[in-house]
C-alpha positions as CSV (number, residue, x, y, z in Angstrom):
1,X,130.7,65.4,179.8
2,X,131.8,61.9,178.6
3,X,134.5,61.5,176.6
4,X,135.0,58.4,174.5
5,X,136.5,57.1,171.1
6,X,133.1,58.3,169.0
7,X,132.9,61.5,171.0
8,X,136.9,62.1,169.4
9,X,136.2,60.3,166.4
10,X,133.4,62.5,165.6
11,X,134.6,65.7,167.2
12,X,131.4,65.7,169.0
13,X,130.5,66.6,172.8
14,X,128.5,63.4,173.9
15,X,128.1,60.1,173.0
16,X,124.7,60.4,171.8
17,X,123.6,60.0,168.1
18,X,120.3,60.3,166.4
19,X,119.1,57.3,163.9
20,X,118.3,58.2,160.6
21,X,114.5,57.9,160.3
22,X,112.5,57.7,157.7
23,X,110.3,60.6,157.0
24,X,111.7,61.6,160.9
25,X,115.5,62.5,160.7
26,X,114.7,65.4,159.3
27,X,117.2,68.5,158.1
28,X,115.7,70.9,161.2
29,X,116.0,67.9,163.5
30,X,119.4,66.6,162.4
31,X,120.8,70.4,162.6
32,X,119.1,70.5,166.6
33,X,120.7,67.2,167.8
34,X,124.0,68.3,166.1
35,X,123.7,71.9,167.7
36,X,122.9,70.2,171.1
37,X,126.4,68.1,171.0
38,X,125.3,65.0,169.6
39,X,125.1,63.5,166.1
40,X,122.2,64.1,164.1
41,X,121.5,61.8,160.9
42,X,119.8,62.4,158.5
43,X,117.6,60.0,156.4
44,X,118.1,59.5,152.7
45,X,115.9,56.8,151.9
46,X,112.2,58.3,150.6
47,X,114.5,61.5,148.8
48,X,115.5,61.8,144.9
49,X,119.6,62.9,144.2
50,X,118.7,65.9,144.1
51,X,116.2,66.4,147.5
52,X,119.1,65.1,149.3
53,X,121.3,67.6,147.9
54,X,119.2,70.2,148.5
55,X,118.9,68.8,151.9
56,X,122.6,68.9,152.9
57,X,122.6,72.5,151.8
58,X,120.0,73.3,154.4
59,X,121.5,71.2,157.4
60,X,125.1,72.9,156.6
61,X,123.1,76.1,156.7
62,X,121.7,75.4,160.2
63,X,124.2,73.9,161.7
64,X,128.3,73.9,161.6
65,X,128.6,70.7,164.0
66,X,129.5,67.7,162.4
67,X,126.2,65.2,160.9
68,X,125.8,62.1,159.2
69,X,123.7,61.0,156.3
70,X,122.1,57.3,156.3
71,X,122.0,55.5,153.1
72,X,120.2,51.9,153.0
73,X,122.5,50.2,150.0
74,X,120.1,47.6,149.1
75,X,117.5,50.2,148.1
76,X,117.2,51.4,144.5
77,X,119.3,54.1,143.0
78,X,121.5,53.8,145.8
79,X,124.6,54.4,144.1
80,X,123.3,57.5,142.8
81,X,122.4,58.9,146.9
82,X,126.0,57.3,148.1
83,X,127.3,59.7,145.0
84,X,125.2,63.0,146.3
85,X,127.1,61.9,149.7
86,X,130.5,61.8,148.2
87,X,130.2,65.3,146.3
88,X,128.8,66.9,149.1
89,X,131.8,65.9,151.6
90,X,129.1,64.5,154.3
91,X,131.5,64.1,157.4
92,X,130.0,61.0,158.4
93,X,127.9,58.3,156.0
94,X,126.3,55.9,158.2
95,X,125.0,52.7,155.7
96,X,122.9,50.0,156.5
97,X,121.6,46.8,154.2
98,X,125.3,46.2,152.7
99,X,128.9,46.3,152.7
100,X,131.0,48.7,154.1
101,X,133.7,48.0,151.4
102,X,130.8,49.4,149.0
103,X,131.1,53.1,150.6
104,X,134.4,53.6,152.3
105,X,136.9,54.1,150.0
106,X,135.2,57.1,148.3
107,X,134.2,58.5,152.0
108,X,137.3,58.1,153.5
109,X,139.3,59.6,150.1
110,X,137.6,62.6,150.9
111,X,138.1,62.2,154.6
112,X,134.9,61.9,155.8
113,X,133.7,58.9,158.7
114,X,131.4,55.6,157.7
115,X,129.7,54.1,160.5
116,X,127.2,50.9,159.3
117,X,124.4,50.2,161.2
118,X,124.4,46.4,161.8
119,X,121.9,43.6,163.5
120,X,124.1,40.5,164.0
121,X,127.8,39.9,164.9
122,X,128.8,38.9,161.3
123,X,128.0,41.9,160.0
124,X,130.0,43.8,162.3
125,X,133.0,42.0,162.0
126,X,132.4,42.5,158.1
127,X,131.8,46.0,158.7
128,X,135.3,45.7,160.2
129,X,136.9,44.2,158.0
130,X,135.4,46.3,154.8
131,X,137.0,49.3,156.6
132,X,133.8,51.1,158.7
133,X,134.9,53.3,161.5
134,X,132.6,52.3,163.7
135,X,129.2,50.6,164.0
136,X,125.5,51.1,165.1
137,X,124.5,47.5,166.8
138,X,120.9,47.8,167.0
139,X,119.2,44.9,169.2
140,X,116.1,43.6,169.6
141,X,114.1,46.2,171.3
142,X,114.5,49.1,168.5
143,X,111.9,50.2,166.0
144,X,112.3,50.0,162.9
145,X,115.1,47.2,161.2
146,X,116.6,45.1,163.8
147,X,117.4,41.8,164.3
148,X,117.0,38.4,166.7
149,X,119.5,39.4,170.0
150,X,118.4,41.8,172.9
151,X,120.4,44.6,173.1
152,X,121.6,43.5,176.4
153,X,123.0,40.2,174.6
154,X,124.2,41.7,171.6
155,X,126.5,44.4,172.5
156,X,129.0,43.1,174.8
157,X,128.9,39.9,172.2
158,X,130.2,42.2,169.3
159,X,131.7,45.0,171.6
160,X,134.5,41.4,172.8
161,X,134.6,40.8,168.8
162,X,135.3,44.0,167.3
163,X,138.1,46.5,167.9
164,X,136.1,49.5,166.4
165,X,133.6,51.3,168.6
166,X,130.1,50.7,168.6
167,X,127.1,52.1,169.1
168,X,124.4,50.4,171.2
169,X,121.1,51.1,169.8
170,X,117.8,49.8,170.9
171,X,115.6,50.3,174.4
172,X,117.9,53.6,174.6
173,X,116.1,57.4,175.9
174,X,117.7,58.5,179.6
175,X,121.0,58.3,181.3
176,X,120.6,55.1,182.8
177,X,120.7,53.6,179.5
178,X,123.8,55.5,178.7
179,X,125.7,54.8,181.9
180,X,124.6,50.8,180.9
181,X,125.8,50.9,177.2
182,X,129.5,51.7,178.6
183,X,129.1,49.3,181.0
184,X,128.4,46.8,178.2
185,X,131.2,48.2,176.0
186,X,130.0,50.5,174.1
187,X,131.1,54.0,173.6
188,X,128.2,55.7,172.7
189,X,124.1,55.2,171.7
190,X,121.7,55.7,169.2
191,X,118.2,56.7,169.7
192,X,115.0,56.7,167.6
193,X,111.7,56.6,169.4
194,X,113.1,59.3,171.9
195,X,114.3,61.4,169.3
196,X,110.8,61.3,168.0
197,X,109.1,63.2,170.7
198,X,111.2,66.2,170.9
199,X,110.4,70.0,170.4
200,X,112.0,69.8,166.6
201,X,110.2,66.8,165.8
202,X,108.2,67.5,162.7
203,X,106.3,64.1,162.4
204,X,102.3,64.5,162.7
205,X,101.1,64.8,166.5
206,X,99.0,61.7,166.3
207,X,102.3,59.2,166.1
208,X,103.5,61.4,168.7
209,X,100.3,61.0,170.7
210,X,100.4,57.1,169.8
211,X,104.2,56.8,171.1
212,X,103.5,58.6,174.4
213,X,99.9,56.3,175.3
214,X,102.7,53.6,174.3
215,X,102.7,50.8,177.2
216,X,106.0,49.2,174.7
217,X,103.9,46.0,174.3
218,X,101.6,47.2,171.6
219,X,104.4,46.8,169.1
220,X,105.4,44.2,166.6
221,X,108.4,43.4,164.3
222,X,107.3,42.1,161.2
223,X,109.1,41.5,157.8
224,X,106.1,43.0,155.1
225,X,107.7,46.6,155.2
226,X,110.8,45.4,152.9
227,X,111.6,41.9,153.7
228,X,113.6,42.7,156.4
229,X,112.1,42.5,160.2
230,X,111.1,45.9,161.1
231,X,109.4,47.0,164.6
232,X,106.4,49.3,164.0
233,X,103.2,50.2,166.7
234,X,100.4,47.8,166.1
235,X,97.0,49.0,164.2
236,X,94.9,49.2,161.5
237,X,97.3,50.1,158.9
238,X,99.8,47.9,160.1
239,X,97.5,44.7,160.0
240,X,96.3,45.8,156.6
241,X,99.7,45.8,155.3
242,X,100.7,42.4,156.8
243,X,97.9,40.7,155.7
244,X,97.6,42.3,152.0
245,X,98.5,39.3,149.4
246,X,100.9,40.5,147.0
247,X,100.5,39.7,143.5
248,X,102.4,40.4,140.3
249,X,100.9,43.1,139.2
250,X,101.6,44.8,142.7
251,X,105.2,44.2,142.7
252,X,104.9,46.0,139.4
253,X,103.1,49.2,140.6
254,X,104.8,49.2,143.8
255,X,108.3,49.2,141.7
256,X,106.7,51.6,139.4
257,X,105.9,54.0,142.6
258,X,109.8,53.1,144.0
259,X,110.8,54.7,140.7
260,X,108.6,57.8,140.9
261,X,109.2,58.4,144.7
262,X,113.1,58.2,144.2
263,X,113.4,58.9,141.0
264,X,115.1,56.1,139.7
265,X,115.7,54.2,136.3
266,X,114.2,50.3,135.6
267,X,117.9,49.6,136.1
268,X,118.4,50.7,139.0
269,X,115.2,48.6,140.2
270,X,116.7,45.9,138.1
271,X,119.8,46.2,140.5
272,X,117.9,46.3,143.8
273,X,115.7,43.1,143.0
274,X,119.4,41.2,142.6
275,X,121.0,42.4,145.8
276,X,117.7,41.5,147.8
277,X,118.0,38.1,145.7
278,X,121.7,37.6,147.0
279,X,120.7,38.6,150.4
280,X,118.5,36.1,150.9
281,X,115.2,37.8,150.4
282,X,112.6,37.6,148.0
283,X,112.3,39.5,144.9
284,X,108.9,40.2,145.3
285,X,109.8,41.9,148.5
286,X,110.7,45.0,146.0
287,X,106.6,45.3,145.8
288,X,106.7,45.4,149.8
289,X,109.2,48.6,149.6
290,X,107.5,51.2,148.4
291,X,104.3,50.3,149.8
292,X,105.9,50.2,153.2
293,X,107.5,54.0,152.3
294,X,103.7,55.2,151.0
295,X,102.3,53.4,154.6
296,X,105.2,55.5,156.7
297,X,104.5,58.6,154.9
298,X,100.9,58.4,155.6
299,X,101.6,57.6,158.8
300,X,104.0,60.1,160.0
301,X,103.3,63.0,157.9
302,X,99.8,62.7,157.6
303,X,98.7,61.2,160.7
304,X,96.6,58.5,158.9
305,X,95.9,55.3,161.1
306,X,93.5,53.2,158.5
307,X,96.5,53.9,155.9
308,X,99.5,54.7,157.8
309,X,102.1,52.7,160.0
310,X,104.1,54.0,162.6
311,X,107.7,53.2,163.6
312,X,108.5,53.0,167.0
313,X,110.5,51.2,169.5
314,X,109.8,49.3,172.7
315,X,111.2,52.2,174.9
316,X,108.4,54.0,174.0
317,X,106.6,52.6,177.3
318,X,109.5,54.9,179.1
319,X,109.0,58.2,177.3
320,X,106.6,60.7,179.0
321,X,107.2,64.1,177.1
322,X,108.6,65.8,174.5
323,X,111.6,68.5,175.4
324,X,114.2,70.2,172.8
325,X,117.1,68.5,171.6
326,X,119.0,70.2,173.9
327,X,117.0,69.5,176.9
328,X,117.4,65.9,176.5
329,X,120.4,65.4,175.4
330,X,121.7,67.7,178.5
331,X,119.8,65.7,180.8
332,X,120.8,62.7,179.4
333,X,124.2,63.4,180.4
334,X,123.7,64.5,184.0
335,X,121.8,61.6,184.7
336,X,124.4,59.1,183.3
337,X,126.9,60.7,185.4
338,X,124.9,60.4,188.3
339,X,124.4,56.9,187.9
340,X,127.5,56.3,187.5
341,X,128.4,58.0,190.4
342,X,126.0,55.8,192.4
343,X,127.4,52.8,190.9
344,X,130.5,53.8,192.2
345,X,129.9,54.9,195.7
346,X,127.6,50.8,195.8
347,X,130.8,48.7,195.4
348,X,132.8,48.0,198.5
């Protein structure tokens, strides 16, 4: 059992935590990982106001551990999911895509956590400064967003920056990773892909079949999901979707299917398309988003490789089977102390 500053800030057992993935980080799974002394999260992103209320019902239901709830803050109707969030007293509200000043002072009022999930020092700091508790620092490696620096770089560059923990995300699925994200400075990891191929797992077995024939090189991180570089497995969807020219009229009928898949007003797209032009990316990538959330759905619900794309992280080359929650995460924990130990018993 390792005990650091997330394990007590949380009031968790280990120092493990779950991403929130779309169409992944589902209720079921988040409740397992929770149950199994980690920190399940669960994903907000593809779910109207009221399928994530319903959906916090149902995790509180299956487990009494503490959970999170991720909320991208760039994505339309935001405001109204962060609201959901407040009412409901999620104990921890991990947001990526924005500011941490835009989420902690009604989360902490309540006294709830906020952890952002962040791909570059700057935003760190600012996730600091704006008053997160800790942060997710995802590097290079990871599926889905991430950013420029390895994992190996990054972290003990922001872990020397920062005075809040963080948690090293990205290449992470077995204890030696955890034994080397402490020795980088971290206090705790994230996992994805690994999380993916587990017992609770609901996505479709063909993404799970495609993550375990994984050799990690068959991915690619590419910015057509939503403007932001995202790491998915490479074929036939994928291509399609990075190739596909997008016009006017799609950036209309993808923001019309935004609006139908969230439930959201014009306004609220209205919104979005300004806060993706102040953060530097394109308007037009507002078409991109919701055909990048109808390409993950086919993907990972319906196992659909001429339509679908499939999110996945380099590690997958290291994952050969799919145990429970518990299983993993227990075994996680022996091995990191045994490395440790070995470590140990190496120096003279």
């Amino acid at each position: 059992m390792f005990e650091t500053r997330i394990t007590k800030i949380l009031g968790i057992k280990h120092p493990i935590v779950m991403s929130g993935m779309t169409y992944v980080s589902l209720p079921k799974l988040v409740a397992a990982v929770s149950n199994a002394g980690g920190l399940g999260i669960y994903a907000t992103s593809d779910q109207t106001a009221d399928e994530v209320r319903e959906s916090i019902r149902l995790i509180r239901s299956l487990t009494d551990k503490p959970f999170g709830a991720n909320i991208p803050l760039l994505l339309p109707g935001a405001d109204k999911l962060l609201q959901v969030l407040v009412d409901e007293k999620v104990p921890v509200v991990n947001y990526s895509l924005g500011k941490a000043s835009e989420v902690a002072k009604a989360v902490h009022k309540y006294g709830g956590l906020v952890i952002g999930s962040v791909t570059y020092l700057r935003h760190a700091i600012s996730a600091e400064r704006g008053g997160a508790d800790a942060v997710i620092v995802i590097g290079h490696e990871a599926g889905g967003h991430l950013g420029e620096l390895s994992t190996l770089v990054l972290i003990p560059l922001v872990t020397s920056e920062v005075k809040i923990p963080v948690i090293a995300a990205g290449g992470f699925c077995d204890g030696k990773g955890l034994a080397a994200a402490l020795a980088l400075g971290a206090e705790g990891i994230s996992m994805g892909t690994r999380f993916i191929l587990t017992k609770e797992s609901m996505i479709h077995q063909r993404m799970k079949q495609l993550i375990l024939e994984s050799n990690g090189e068959n991915t690619i991180a590419t910015d057509r999901f939503d403007g932001i570089p995202c790491r998915f497995l490479k074929g036939e969807g994928l291509t399609s979707m990075i190739e596909k020219q997008i016009s006017i009229k799609d950036v209309m009928n993808s923001a019309f299917r935004v609006k139908q898949i969230q439930g959201v007003s014009i306004w609220d797209m209205l919104g979005s398309a300004l806060k993706l032009r102040s953060a530097g990316i394109p308007v037009q990538r507002v078409g991109d988003i919701a055909s990048g959330i109808t390409a993950i759905k086919a993907g990972i619900i319906d196992g659909d490789d001429k339509h679908g794309v499939y999110t996945c992280g380099q590690v997958a080359a290291r994952i050969e089977e799919a145990p429970s929650c518990s299983e993993l995460i227990e075994r996680i924990v022996t091995e990191a102390e045994e490395v440790l130990g070995i470590m140990s018993g190496k120096l003279v």
